[in-house]
N, CA, C and O of each residue as an XYZ file, in Angstrom:
536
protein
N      21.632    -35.113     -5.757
C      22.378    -33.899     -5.685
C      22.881    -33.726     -4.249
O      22.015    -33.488     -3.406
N      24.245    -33.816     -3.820
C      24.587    -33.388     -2.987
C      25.306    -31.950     -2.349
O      26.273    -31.665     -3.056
N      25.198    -31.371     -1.690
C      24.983    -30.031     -1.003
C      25.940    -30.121      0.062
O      25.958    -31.104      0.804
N      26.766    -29.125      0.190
C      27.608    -29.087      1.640
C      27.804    -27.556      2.056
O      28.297    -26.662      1.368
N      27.227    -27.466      3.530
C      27.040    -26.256      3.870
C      27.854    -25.934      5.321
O      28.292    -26.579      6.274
N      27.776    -24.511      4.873
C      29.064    -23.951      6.052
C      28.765    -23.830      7.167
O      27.820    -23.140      7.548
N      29.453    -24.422      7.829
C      29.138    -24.356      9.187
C      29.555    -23.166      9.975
O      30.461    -22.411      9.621
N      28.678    -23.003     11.324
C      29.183    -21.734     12.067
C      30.121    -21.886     12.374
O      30.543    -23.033     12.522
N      30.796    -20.922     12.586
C      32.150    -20.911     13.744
C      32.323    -19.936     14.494
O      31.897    -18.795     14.318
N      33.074    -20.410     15.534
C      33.297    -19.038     16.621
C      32.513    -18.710     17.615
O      32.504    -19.497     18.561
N      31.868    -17.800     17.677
C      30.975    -17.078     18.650
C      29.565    -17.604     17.857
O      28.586    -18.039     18.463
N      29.646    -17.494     16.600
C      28.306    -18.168     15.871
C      28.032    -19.044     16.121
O      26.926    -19.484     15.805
N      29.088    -19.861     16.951
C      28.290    -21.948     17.274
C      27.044    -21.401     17.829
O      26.143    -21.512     16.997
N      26.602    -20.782     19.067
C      25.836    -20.844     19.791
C      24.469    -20.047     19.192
O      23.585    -19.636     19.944
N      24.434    -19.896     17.733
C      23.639    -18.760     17.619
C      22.183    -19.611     16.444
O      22.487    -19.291     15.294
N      21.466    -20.088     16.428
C      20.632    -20.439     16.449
C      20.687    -20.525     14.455
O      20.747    -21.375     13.566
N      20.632    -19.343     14.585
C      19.927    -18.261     13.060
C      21.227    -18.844     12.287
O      21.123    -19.189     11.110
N      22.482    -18.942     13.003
C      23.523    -19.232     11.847
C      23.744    -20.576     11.588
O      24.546    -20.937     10.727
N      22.805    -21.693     12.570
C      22.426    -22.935     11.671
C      21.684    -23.477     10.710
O      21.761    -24.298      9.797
N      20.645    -22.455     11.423
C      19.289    -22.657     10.177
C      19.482    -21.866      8.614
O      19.088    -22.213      7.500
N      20.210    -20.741      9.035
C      19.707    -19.692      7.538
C      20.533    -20.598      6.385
O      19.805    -20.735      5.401
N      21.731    -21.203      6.227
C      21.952    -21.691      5.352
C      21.174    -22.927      4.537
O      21.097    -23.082      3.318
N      20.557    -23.855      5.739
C      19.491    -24.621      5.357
C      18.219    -23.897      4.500
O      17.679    -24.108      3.414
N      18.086    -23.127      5.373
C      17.121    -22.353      4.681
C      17.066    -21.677      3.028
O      16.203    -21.731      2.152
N      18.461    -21.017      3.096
C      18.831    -20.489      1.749
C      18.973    -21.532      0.710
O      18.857    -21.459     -0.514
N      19.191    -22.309      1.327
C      19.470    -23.782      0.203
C      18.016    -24.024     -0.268
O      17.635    -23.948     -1.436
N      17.201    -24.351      0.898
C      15.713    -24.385      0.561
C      14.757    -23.539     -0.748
O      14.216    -24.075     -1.714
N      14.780    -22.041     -0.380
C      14.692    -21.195     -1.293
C      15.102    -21.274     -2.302
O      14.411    -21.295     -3.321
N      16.284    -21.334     -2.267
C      16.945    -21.357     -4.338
C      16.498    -22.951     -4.641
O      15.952    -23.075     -5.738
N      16.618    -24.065     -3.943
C      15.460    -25.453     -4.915
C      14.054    -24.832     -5.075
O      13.361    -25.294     -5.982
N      13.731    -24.203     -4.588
C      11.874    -23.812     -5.269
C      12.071    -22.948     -5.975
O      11.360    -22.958     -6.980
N      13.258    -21.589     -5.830
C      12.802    -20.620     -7.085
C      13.603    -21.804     -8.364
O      13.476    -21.454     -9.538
N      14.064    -22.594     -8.198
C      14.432    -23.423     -9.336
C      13.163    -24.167     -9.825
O      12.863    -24.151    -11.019
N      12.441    -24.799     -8.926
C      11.541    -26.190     -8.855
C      10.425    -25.044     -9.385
O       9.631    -25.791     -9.957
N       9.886    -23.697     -9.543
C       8.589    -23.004     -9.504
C       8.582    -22.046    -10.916
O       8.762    -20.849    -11.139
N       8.264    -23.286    -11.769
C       8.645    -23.392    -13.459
C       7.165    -22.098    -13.725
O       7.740    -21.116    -13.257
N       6.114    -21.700    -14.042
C       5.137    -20.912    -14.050
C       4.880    -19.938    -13.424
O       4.817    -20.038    -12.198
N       4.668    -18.781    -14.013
C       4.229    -17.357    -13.035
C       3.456    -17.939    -12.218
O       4.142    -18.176    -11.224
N       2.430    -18.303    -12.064
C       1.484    -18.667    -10.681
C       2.674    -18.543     -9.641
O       2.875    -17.653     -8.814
N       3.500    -19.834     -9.952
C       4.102    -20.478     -8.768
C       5.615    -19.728     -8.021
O       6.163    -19.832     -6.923
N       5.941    -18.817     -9.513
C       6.807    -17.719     -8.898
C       6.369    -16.296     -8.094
O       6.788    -15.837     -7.031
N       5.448    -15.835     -8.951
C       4.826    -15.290     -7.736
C       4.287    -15.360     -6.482
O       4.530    -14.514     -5.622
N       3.331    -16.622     -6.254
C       3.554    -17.430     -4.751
C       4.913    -17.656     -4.115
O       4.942    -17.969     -2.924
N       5.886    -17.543     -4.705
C       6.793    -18.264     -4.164
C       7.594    -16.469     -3.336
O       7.862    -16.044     -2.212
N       7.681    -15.903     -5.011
C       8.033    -14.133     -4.427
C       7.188    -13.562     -3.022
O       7.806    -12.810     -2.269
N       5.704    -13.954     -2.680
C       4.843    -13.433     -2.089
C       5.460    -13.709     -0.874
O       5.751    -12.895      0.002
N       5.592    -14.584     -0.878
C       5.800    -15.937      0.210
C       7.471    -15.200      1.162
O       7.741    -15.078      2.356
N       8.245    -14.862     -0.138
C       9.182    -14.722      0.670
C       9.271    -13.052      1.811
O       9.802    -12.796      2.892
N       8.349    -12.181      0.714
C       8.342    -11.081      1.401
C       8.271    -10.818      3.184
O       7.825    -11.526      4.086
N       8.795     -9.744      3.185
C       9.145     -9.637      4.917
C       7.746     -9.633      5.251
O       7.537    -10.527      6.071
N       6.957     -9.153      5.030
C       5.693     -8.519      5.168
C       4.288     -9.464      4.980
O       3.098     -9.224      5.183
N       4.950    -10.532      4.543
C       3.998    -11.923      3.993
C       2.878    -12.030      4.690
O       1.823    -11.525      4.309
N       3.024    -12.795      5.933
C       2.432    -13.054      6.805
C       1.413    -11.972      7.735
O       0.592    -12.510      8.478
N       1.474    -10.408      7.687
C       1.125     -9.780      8.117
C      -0.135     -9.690      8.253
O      -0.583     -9.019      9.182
N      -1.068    -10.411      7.268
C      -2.913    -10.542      7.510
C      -2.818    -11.406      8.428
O      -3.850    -11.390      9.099
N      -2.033    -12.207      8.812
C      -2.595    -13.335      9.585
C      -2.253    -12.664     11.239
O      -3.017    -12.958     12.158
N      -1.032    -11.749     11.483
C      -1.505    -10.590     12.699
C      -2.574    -10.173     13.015
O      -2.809    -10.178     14.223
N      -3.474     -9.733     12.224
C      -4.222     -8.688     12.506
C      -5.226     -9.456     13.230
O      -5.689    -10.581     13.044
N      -5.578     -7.988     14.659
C      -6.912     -8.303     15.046
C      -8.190     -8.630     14.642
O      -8.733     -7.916     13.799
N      -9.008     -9.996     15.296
C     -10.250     -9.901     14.217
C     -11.259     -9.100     15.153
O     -11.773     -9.458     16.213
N     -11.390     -7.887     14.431
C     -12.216     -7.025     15.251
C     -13.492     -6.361     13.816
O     -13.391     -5.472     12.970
N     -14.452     -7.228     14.125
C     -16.306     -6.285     12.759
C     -15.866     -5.083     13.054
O     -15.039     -4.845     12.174
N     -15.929     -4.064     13.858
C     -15.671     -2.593     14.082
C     -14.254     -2.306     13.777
O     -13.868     -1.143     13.902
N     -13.806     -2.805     13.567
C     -12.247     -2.050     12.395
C     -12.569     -2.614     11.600
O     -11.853     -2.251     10.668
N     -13.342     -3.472     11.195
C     -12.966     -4.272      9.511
C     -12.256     -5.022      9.529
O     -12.104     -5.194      8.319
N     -11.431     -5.887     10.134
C     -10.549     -6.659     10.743
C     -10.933     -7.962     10.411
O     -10.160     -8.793      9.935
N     -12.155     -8.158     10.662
C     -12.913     -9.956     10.863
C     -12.970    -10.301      9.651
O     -13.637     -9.704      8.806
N     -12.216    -11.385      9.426
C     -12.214    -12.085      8.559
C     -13.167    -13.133      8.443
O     -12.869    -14.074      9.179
N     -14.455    -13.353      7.626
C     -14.959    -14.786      7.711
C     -14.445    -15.812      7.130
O     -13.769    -15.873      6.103
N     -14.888    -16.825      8.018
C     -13.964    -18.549      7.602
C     -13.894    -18.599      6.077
O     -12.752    -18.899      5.728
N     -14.592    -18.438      5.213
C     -14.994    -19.329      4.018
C     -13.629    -17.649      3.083
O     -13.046    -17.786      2.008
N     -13.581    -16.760      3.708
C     -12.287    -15.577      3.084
C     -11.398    -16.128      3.663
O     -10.609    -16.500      2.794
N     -10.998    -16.447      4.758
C     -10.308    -17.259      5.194
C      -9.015    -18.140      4.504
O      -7.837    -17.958      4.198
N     -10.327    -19.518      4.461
C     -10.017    -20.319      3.612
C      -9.303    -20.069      2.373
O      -8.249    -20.647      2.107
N      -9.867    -19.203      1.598
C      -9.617    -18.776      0.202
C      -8.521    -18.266      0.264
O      -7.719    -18.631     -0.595
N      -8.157    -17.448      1.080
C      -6.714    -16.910      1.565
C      -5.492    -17.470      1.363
O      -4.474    -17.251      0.707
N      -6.074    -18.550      2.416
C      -5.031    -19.811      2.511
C      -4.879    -20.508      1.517
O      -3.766    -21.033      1.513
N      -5.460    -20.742      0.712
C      -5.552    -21.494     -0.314
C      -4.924    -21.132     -1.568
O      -4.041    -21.735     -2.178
N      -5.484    -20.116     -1.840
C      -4.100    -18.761     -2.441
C      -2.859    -19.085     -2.143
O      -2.202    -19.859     -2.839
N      -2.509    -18.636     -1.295
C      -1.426    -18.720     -0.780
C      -0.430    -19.734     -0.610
O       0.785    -19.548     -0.551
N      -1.183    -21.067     -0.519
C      -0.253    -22.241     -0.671
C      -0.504    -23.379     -2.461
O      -0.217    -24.521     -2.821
N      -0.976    -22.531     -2.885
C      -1.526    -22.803     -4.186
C      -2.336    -23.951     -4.481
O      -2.043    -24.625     -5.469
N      -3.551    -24.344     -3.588
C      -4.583    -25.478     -3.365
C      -5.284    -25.072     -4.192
O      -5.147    -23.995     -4.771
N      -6.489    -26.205     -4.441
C      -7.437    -25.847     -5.551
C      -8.735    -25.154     -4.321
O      -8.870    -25.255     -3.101
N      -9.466    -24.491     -5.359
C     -10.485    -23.639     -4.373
C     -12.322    -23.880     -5.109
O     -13.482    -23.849     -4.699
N     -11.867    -24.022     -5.887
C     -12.698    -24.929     -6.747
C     -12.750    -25.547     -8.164
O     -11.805    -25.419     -8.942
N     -14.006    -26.295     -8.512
C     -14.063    -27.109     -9.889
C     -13.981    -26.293    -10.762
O     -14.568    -25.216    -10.864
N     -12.991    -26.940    -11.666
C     -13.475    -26.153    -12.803
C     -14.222    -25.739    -13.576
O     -15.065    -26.617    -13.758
N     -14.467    -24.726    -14.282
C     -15.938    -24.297    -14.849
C     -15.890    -23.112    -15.849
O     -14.726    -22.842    -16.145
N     -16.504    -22.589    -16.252
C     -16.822    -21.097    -16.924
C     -16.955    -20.217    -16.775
O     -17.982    -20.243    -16.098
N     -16.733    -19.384    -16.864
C     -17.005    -17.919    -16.052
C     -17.790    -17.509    -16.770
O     -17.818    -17.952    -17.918
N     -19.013    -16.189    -16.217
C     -20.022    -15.584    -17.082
C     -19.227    -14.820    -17.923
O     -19.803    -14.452    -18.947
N     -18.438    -14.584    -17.834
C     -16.967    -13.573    -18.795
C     -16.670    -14.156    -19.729
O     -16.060    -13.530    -20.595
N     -17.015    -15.803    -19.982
C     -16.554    -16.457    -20.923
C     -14.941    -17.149    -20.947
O     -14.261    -17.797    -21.742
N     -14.812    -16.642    -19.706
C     -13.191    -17.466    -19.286
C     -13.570    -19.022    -18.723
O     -14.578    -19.444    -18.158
N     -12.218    -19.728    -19.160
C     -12.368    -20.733    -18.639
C     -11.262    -20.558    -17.147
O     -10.133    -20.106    -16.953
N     -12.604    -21.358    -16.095
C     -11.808    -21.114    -14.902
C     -10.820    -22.576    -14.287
O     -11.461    -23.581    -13.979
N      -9.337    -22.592    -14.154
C      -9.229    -23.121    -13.403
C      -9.537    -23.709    -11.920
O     -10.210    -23.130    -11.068
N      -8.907    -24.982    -11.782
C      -8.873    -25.587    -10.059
C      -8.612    -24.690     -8.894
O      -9.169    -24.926     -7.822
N      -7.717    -23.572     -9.048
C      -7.022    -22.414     -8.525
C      -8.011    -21.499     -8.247
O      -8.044    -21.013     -7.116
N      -9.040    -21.091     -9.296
C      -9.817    -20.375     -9.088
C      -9.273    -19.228     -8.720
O      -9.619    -18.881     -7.591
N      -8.258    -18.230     -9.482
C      -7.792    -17.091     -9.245
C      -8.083    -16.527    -10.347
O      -7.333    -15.553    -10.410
N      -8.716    -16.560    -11.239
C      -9.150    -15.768    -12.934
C     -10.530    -14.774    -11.666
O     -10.851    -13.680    -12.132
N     -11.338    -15.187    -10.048
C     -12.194    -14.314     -9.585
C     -11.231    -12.923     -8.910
O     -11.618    -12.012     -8.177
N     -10.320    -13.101     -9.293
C      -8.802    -11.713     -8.661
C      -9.041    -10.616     -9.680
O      -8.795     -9.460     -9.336
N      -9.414    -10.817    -10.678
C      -8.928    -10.164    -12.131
C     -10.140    -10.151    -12.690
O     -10.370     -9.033    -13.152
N     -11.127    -11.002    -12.870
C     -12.387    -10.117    -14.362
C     -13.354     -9.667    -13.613
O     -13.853     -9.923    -12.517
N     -13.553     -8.653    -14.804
C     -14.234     -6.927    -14.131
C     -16.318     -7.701    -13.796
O     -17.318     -6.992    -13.682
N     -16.267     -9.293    -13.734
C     -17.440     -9.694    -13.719
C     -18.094     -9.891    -12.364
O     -19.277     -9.923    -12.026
N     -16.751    -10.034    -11.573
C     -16.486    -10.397    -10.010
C     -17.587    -10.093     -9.324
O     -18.192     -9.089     -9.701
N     -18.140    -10.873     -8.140
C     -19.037    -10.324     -7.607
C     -18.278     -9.680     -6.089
O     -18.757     -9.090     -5.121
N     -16.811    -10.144     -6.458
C     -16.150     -9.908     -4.872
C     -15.754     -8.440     -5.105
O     -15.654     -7.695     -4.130
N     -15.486     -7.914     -6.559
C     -15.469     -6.610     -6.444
C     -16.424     -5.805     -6.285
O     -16.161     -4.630     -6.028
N     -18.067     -6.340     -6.425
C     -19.179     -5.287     -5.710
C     -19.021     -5.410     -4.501
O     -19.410     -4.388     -3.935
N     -18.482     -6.471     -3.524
C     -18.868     -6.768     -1.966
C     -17.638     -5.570     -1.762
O     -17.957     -4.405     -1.523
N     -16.450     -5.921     -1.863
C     -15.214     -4.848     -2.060
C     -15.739     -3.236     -1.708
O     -15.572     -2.532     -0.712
N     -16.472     -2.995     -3.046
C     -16.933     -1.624     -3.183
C     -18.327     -1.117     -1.819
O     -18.675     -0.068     -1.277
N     -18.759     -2.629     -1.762
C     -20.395     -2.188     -0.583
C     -19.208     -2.084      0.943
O     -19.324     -1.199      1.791
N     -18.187     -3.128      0.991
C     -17.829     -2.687      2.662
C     -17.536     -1.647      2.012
O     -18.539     -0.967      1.801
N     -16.520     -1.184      1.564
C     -15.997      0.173      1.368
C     -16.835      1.815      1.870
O     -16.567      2.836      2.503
N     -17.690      1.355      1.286
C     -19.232      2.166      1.811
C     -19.315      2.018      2.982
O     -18.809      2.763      3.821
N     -20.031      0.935      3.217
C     -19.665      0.498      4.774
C     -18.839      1.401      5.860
O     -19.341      2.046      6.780
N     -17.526      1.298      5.551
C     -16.923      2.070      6.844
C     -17.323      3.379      6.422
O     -17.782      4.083      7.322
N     -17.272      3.798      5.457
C     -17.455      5.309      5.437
C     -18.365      5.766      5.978
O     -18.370      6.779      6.676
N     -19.666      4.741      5.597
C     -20.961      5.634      6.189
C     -20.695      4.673      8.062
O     -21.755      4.747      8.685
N     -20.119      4.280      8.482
C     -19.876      3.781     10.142
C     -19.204      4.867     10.735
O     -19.602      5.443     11.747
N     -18.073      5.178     10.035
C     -17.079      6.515     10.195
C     -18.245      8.066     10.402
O     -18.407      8.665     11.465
N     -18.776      8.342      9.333
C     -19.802      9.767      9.498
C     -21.148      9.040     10.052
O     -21.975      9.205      9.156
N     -21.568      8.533     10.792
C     -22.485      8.113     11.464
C     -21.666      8.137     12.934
O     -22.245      9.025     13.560
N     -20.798      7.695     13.628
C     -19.937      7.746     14.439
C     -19.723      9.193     15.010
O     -20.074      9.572     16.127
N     -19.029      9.997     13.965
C     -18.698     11.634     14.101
C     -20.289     12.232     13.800
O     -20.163     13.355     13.312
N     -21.438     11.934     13.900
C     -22.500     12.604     13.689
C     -22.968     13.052     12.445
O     -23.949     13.744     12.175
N     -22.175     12.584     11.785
C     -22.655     13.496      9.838
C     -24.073     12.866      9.575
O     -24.056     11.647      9.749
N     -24.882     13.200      9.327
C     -26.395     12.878      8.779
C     -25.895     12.010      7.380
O     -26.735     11.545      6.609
């Protein structure tokens, strides 16, 4: 498949953004073509958002809640570029789990939604311990 793209002109020769973005746009529409399965369109939607990247800003600070550990981390990333995160297996839910290991996002069996709910606690009682509340 061959592709022919517009070149800058004018005052745009010198401008960086008006060489790349067409490469770029070309890029984008072969994957939302090439990203046949919801998994991979939604990674792909996630991906493009302005806002994407914004966990990977943040300060890692335990006292804001901020710190991310390696092994959440990982999982993050892994998400995100659609790697496997682990073997496949069973869930106590009776689901069968993919390589992806994203069916632990969604059933109400999760143990990441009790940890979820204990920080949650967490800051609150750091917050009224902080301001003095008994």
């Amino acid at each position: 498949m061959l592709y022919y793209l517009q070149l800058p002109i004018g005052a745009r020769l010198g401008v960086q953004e008006a060489w790349e973005m067409p490469l770029q746009e070309l890029t984008l529409s072969t994957l939302k073509i090439t990203a046949t399965t919801p998994t991979d369109q939604a990674r792909l939607l996630a991906g493009t958002d302005v806002n994407a990247g914004g966990w990977l800003n943040a300060l890692p600070s335990p006292q804001l809640g901020t710190h991310l550990p390696d092994e959440s981390f990982r999982v993050g990333c892994a998400f995100r570029l659609g790697a496997e995160t682990c073997l496949p297996h069973k869930c106590p839910s009776g689901a069968d789990i993919c390589s992806l290991g994203l069916h632990g996002l969604s059933c109400r069996k999760s143990k990441g939604r009790l940890s979820r709910h204990g920080a949650a606690n967490d800051v609150i009682a750091r917050a009224l311990t902080s301001g003095d509340v008994p």
